[in-house]
N, C-alpha and C positions, 0 to 999 in steps of 0.2 A: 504493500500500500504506500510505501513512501514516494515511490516514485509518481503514482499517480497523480495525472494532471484533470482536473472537472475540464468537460467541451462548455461552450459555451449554453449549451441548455440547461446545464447542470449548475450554472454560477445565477443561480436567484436569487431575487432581493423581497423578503417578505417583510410586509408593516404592517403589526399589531395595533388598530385601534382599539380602545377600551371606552366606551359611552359614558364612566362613570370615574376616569380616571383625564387628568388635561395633557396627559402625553401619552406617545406613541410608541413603541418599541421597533427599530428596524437592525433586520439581521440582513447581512450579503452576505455572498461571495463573490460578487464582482469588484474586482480589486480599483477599477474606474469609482465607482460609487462608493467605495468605501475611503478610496484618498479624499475622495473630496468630503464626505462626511468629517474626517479627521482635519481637515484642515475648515473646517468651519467651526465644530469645536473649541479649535485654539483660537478661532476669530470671536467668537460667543459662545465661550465654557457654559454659561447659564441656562440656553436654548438646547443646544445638542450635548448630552453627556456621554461624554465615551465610557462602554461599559466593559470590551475585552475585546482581543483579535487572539484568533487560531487560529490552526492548522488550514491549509488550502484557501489563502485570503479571506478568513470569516473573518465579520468586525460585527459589534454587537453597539448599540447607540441605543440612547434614549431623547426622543425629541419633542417639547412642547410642542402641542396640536394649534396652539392659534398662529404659528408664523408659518411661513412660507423656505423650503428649501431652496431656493431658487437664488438666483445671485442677483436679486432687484434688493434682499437683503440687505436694508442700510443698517448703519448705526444707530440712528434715530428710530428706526423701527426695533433692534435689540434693547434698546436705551427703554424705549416705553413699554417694551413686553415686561421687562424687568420692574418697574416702578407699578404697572397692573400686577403684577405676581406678590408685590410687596405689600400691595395694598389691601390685596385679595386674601394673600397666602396666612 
């Protein structure tokens, strides 16, 4: 098994929503979607938590549900998710 490599059908990426929880859980093994997870992380620790990477590019995150993955992601949009979580939480 060490050597094996996943084809690409095999590198999925599933997001657990929960109705009664305000994040989301997402697992890959696509190593595209998991750099970039990681590197949003470190751009907004608060929003995306990184929870573990393993074997055959698995990364494991946890992402509040009110923002957007997407790279329209401002500052001022992590800034105010934060200060609603504060106000909330």
């Amino acid at each position: 098994m060490k050597n094996y490599h996943l084809t690409p059908s095999e590198q999925e990426t599933i997001i657990n929503w929960d109705n009664e929880l305000d994040t989301a859980s997402i697992y890959t093994h696509d190593r595209r979607i998991g750099k970039r997870l990681l590197e949003l992380s470190r751009k907004y620790p608060d929003e995306f938590v990184f929870q573990e990477k393993g074997c055959q590019h698995f990364y494991a995150f946890t992402v509040r549900r009110s923002i957007s993955a997407s790279d329209s992601l401002t500052a001022r949009n992590a800034e105010r998710s934060s200060a609603k979580l504060q106000r909330n939480g």
